[in-house]
PyMOL Python script that loads the backbone (N, CA, C, O; Angstrom):
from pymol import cmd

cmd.read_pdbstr("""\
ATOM      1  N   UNK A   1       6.156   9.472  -4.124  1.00  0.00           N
ATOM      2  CA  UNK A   1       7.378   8.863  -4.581  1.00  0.00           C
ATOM      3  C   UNK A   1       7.014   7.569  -5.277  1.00  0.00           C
ATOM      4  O   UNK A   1       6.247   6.729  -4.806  1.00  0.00           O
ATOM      5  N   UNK A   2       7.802   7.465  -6.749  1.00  0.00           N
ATOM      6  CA  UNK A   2       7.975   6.172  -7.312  1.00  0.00           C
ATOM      7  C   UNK A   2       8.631   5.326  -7.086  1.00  0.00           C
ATOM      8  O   UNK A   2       9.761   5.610  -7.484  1.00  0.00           O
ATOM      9  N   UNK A   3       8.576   3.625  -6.305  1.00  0.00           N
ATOM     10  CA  UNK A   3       9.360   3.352  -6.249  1.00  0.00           C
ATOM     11  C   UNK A   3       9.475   1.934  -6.551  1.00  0.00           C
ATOM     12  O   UNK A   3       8.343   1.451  -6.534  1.00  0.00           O
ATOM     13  N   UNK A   4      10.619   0.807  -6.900  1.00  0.00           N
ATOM     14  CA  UNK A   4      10.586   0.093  -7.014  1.00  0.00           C
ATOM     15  C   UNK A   4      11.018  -0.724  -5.704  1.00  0.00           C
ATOM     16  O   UNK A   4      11.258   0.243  -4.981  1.00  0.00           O
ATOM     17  N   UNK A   5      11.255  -1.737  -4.983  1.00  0.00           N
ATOM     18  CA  UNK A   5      11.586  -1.803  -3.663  1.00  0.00           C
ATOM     19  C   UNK A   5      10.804  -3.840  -3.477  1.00  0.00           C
ATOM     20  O   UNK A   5       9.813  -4.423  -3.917  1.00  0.00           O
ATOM     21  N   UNK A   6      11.780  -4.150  -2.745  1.00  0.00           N
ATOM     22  CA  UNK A   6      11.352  -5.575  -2.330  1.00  0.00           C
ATOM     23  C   UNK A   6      10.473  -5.745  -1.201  1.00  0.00           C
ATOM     24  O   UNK A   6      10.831  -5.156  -0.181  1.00  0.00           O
ATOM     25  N   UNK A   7       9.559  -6.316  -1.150  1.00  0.00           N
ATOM     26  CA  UNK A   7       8.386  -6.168   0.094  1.00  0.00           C
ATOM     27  C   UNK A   7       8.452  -7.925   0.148  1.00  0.00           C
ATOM     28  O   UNK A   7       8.416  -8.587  -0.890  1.00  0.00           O
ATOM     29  N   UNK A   8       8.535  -8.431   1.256  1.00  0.00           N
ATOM     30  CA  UNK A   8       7.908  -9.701   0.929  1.00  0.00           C
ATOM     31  C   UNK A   8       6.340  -9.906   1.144  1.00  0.00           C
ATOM     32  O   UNK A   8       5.615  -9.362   1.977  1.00  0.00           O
ATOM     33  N   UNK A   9       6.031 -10.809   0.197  1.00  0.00           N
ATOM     34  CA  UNK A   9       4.643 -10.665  -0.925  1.00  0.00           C
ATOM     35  C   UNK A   9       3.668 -11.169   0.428  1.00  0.00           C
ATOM     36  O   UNK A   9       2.452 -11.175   0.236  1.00  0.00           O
ATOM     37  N   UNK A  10       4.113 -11.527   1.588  1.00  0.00           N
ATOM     38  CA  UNK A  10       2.865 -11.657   2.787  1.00  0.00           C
ATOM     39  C   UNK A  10       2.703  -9.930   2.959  1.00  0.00           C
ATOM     40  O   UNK A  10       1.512  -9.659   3.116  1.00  0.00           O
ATOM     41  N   UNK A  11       3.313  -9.077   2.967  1.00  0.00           N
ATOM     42  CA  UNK A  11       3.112  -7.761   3.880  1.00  0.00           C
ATOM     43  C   UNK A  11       1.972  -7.293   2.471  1.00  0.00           C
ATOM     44  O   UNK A  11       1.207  -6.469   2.971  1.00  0.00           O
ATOM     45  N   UNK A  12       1.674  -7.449   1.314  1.00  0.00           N
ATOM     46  CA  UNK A  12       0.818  -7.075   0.499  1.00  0.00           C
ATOM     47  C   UNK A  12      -0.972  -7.209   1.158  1.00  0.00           C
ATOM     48  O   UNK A  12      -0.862  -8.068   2.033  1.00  0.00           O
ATOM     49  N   UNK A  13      -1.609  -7.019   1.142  1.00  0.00           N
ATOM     50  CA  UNK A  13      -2.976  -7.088   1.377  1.00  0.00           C
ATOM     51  C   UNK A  13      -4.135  -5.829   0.378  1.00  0.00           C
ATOM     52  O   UNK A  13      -4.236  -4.644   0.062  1.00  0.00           O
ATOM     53  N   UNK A  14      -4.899  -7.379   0.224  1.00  0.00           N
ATOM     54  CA  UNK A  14      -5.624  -6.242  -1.009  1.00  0.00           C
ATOM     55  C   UNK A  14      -6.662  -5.783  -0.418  1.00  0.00           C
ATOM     56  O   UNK A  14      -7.212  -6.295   0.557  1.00  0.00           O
ATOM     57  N   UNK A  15      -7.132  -4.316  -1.254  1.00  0.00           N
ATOM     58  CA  UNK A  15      -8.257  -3.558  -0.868  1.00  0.00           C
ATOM     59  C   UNK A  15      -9.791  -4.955  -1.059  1.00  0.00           C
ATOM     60  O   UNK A  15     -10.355  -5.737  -1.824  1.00  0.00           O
ATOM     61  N   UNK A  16      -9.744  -4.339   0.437  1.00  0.00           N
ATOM     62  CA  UNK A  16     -11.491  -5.136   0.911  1.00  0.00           C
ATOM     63  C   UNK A  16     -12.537  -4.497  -0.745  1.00  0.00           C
ATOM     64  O   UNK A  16     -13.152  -5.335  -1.405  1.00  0.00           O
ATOM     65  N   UNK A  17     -12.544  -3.531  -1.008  1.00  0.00           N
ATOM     66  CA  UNK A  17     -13.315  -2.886  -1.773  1.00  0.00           C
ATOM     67  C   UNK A  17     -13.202  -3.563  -3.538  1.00  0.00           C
ATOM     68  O   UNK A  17     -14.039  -3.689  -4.432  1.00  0.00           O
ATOM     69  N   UNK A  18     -11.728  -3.881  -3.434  1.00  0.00           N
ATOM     70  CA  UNK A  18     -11.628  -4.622  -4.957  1.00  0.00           C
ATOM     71  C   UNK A  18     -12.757  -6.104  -5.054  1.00  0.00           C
ATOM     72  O   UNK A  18     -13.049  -6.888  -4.151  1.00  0.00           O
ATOM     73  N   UNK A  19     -13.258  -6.086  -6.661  1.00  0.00           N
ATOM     74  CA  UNK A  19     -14.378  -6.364  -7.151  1.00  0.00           C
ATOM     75  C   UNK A  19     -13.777  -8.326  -6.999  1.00  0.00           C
ATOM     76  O   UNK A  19     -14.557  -9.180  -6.576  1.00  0.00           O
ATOM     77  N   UNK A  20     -12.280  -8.674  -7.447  1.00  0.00           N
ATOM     78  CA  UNK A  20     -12.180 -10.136  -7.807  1.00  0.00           C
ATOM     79  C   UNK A  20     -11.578  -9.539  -9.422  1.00  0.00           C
ATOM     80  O   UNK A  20     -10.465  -9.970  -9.721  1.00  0.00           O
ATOM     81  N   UNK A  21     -11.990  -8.960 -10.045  1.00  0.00           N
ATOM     82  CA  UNK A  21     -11.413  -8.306 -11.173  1.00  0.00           C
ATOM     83  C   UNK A  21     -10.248  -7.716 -11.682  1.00  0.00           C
ATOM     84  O   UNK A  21     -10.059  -6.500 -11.663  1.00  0.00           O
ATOM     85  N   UNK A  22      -9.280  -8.727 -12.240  1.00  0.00           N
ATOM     86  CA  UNK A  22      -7.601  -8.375 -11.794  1.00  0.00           C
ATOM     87  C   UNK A  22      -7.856  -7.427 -12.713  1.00  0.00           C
ATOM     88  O   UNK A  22      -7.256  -7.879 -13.689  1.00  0.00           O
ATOM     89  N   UNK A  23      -8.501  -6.090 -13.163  1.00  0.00           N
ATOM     90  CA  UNK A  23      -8.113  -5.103 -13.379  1.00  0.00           C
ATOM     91  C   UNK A  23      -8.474  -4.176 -12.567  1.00  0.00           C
ATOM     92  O   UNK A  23      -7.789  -3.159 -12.671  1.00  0.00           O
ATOM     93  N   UNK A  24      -9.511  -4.132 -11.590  1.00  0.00           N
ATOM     94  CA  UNK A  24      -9.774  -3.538 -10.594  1.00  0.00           C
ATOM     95  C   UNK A  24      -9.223  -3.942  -8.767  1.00  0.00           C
ATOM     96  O   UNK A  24     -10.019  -3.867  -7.832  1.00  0.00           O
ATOM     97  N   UNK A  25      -7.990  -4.286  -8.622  1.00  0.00           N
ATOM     98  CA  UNK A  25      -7.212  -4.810  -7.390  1.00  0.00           C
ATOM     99  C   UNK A  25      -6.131  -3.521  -7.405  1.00  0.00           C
ATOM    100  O   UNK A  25      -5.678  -2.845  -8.329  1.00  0.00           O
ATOM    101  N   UNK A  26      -5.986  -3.505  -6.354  1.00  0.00           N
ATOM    102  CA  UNK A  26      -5.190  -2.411  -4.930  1.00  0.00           C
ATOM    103  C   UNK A  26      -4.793  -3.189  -3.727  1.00  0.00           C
ATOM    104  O   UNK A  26      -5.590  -3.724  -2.956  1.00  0.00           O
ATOM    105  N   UNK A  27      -3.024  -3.218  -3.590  1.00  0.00           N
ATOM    106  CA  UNK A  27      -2.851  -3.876  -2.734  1.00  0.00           C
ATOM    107  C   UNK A  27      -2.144  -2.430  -1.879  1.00  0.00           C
ATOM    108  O   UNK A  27      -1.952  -1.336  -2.411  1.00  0.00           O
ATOM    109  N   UNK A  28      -1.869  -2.759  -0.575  1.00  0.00           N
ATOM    110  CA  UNK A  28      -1.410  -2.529   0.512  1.00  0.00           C
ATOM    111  C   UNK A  28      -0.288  -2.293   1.303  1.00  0.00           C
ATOM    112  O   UNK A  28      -0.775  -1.539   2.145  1.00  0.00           O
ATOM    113  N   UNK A  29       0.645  -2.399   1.541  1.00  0.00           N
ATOM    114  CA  UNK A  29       1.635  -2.993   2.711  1.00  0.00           C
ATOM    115  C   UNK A  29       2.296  -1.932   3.109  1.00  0.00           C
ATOM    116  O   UNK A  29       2.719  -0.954   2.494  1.00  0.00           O
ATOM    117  N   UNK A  30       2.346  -2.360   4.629  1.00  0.00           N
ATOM    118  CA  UNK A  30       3.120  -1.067   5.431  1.00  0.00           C
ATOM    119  C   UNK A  30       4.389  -1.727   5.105  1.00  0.00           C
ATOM    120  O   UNK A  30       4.574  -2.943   5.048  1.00  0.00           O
ATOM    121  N   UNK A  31       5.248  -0.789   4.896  1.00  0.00           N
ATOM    122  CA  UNK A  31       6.484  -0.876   4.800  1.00  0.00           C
ATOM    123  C   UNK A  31       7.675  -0.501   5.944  1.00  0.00           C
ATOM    124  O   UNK A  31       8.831  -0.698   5.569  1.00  0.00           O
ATOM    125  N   UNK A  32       7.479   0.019   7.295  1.00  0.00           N
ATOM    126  CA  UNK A  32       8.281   0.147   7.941  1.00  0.00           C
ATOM    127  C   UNK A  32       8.251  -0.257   9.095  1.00  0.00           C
ATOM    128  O   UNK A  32       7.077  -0.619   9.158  1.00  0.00           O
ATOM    129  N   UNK A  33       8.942  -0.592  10.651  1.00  0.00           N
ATOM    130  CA  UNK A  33       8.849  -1.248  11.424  1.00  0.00           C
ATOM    131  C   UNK A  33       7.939  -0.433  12.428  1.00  0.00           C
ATOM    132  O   UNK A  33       8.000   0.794  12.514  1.00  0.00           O
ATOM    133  N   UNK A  34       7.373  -0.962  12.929  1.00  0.00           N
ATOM    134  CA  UNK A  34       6.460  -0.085  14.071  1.00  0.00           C
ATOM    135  C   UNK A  34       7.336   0.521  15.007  1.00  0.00           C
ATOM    136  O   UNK A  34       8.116  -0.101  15.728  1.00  0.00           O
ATOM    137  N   UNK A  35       7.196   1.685  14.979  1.00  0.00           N
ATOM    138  CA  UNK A  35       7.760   2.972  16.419  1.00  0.00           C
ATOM    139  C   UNK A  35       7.133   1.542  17.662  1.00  0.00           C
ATOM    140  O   UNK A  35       6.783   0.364  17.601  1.00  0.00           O
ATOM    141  N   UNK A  36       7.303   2.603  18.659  1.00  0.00           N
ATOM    142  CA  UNK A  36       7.024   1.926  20.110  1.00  0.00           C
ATOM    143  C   UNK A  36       4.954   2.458  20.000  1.00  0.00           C
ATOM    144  O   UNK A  36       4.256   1.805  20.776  1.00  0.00           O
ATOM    145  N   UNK A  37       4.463   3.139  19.431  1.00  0.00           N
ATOM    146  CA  UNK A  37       3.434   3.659  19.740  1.00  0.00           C
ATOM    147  C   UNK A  37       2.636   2.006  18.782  1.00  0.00           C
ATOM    148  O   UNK A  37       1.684   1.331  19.173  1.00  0.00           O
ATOM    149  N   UNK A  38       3.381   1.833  17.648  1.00  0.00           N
ATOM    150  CA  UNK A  38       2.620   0.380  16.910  1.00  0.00           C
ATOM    151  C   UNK A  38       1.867   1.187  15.464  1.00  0.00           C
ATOM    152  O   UNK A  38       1.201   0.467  14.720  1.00  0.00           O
ATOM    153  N   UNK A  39       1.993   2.475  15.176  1.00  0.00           N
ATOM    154  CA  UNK A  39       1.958   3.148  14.060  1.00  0.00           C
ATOM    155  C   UNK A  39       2.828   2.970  13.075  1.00  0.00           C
ATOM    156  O   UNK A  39       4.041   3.172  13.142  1.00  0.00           O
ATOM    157  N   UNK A  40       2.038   2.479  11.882  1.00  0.00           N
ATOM    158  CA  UNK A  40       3.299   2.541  10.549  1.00  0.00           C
ATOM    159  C   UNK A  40       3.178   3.700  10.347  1.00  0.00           C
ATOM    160  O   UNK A  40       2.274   4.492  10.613  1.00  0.00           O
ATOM    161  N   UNK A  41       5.013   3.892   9.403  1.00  0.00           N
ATOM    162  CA  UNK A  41       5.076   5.052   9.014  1.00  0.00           C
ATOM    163  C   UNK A  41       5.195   5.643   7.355  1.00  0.00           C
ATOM    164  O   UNK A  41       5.159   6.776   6.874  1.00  0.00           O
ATOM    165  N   UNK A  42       5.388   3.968   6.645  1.00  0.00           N
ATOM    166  CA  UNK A  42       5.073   4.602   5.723  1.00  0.00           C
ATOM    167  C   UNK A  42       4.143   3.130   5.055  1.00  0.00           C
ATOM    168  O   UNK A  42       3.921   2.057   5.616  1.00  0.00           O
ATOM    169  N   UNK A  43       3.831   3.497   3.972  1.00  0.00           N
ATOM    170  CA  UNK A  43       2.413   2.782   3.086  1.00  0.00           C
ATOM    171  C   UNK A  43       2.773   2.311   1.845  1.00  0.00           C
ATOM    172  O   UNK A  43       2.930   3.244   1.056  1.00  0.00           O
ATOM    173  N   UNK A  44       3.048   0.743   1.154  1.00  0.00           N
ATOM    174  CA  UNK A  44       3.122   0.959  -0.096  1.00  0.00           C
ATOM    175  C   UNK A  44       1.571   0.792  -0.850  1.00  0.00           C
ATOM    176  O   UNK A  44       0.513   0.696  -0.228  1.00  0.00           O
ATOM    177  N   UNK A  45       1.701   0.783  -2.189  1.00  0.00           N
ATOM    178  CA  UNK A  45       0.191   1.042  -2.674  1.00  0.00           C
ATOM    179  C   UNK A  45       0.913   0.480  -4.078  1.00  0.00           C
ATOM    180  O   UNK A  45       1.848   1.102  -4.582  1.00  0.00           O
ATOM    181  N   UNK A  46       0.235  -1.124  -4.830  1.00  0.00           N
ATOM    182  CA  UNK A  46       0.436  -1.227  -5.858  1.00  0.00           C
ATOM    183  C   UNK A  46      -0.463  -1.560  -6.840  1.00  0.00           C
ATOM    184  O   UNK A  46      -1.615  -1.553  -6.406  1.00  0.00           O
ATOM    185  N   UNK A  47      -0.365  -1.873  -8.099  1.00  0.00           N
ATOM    186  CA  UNK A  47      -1.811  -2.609  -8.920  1.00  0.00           C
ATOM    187  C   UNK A  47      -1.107  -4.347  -8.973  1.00  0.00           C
ATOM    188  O   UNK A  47      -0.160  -4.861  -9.567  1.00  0.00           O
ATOM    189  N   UNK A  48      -2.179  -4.850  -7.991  1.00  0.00           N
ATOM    190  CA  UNK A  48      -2.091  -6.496  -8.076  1.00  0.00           C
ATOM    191  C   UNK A  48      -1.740  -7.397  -9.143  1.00  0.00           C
ATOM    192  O   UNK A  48      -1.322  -8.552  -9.217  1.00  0.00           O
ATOM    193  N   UNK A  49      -2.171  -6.117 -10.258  1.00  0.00           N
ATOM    194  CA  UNK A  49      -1.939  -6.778 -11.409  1.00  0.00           C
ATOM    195  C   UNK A  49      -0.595  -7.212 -12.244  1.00  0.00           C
ATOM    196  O   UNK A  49      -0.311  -8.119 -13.027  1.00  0.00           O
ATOM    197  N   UNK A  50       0.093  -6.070 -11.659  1.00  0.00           N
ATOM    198  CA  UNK A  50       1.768  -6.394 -11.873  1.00  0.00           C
ATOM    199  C   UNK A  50       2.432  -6.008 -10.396  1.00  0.00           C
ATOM    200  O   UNK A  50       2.668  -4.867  -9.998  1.00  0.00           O
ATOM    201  N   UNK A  51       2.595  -6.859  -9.913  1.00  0.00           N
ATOM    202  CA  UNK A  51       3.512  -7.106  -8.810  1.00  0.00           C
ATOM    203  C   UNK A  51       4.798  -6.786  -8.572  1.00  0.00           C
ATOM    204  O   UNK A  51       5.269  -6.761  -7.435  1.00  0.00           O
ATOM    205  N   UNK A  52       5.355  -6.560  -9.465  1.00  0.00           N
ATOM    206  CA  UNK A  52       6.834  -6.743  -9.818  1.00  0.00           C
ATOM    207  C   UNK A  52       7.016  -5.187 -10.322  1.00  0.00           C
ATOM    208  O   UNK A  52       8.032  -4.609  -9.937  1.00  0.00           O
ATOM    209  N   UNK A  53       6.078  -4.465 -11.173  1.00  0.00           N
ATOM    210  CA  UNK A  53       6.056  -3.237 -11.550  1.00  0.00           C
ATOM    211  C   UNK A  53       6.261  -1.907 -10.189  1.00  0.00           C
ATOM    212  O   UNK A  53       6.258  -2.500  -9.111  1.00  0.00           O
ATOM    213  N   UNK A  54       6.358  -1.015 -10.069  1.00  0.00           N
ATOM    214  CA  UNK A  54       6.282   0.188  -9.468  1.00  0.00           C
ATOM    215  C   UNK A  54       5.307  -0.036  -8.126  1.00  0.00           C
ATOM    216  O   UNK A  54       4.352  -0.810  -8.056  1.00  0.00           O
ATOM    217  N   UNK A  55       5.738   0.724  -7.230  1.00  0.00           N
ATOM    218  CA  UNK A  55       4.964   1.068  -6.315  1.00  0.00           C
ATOM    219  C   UNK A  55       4.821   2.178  -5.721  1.00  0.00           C
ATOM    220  O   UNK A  55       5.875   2.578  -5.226  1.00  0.00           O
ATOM    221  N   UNK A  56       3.837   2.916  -5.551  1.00  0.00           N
ATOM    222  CA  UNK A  56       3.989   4.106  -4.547  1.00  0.00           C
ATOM    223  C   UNK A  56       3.767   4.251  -2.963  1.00  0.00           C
ATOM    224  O   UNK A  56       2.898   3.679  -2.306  1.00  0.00           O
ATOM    225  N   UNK A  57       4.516   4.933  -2.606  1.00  0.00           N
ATOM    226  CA  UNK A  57       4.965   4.874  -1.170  1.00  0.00           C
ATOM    227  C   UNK A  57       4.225   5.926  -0.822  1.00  0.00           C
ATOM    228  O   UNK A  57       4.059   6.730  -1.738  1.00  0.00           O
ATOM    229  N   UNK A  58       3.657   6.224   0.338  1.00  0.00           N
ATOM    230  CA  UNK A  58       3.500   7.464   1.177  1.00  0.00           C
ATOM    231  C   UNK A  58       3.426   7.991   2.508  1.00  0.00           C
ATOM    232  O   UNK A  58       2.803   7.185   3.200  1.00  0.00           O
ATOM    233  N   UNK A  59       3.721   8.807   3.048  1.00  0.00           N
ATOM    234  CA  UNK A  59       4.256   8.676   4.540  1.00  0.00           C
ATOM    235  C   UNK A  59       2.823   8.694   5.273  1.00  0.00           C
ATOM    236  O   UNK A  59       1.835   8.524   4.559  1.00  0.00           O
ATOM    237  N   UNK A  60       2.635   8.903   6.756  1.00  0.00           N
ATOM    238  CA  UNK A  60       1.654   8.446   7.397  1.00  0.00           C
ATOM    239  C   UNK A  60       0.484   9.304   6.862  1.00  0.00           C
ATOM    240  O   UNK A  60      -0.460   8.986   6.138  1.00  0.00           O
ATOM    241  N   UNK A  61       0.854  10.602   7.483  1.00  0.00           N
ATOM    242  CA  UNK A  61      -0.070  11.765   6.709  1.00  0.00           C
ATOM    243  C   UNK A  61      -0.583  11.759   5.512  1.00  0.00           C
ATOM    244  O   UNK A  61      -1.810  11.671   5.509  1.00  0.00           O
ATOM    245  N   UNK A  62       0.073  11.839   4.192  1.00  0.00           N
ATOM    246  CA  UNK A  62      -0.262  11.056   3.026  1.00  0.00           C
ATOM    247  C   UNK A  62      -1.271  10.186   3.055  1.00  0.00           C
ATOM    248  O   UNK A  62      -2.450  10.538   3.042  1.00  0.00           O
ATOM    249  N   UNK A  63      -0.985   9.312   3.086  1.00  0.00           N
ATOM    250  CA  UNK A  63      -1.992   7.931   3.643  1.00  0.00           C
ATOM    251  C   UNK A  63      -3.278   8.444   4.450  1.00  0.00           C
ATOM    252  O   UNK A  63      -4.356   7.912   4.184  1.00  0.00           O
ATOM    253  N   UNK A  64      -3.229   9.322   5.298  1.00  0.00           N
ATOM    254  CA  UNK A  64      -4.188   9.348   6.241  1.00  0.00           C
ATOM    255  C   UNK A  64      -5.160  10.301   4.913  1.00  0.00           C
ATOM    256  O   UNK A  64      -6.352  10.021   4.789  1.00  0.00           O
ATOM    257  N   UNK A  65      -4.770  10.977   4.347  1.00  0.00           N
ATOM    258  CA  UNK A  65      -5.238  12.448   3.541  1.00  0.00           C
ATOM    259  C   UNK A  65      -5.690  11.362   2.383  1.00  0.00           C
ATOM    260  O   UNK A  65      -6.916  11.467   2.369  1.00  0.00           O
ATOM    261  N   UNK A  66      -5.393  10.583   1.614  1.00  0.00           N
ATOM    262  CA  UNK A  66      -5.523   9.728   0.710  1.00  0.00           C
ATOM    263  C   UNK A  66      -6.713   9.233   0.943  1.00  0.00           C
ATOM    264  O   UNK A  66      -7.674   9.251   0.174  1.00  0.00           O
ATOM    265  N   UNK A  67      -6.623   8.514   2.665  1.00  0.00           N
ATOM    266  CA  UNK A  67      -8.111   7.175   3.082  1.00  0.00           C
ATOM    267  C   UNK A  67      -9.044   9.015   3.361  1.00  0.00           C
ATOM    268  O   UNK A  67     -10.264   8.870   3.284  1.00  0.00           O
ATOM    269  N   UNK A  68      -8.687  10.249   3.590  1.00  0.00           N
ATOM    270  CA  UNK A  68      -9.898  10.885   3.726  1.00  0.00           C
ATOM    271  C   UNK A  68     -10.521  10.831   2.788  1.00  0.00           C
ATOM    272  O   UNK A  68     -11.663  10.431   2.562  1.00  0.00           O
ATOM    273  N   UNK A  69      -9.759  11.245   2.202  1.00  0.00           N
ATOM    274  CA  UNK A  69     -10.175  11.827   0.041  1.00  0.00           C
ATOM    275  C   UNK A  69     -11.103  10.575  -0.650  1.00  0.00           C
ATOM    276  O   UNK A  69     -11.648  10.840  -1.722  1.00  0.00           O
ATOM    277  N   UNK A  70     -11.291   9.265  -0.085  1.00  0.00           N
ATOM    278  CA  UNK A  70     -11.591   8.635  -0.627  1.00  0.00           C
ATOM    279  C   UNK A  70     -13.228   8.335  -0.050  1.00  0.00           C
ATOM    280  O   UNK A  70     -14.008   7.608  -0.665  1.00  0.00           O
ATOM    281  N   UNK A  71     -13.510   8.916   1.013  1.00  0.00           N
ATOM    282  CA  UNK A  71     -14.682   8.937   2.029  1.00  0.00           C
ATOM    283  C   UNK A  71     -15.262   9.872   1.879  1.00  0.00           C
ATOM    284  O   UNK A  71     -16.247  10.107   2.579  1.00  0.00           O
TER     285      UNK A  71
END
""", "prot")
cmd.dss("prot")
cmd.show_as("cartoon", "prot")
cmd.util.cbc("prot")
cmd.orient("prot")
């Protein structure tokens, strides 16, 4: 899902892996309140570079299948 959506800009955190190179930055932020277990449930994912632009969301699974794919 595409989405546009207000996060406040502390819940952002950028990928450990980005270079310092604002064309190579990936930020972060869970977007929903923790269940009782302390699991987010869903993930936003943006380019640092425009903040204000689009973000994609994805639910836990997603996310989990995403950090495999990337290992």
């Amino acid at each position: 899902m595409n989405a546009h959506f207000s996060v406040p800009e502390g819940a952002w955190h950028k990928s450990s892996y980005s270079d310092g190179v604002p064309s190579n930055c990936v930020e972060v932020a869970d977007l929903t309140p923790h269940p009782a277990g302390g699991v987010c449930v869903d993930v936003g994912i943006r380019d640092s570079k425009n903040p204000q632009g689009p973000a994609l969301t994805l639910g836990l699974p997603a996310w989990k299948a995403f950090l495999a794919g990337l290992r």
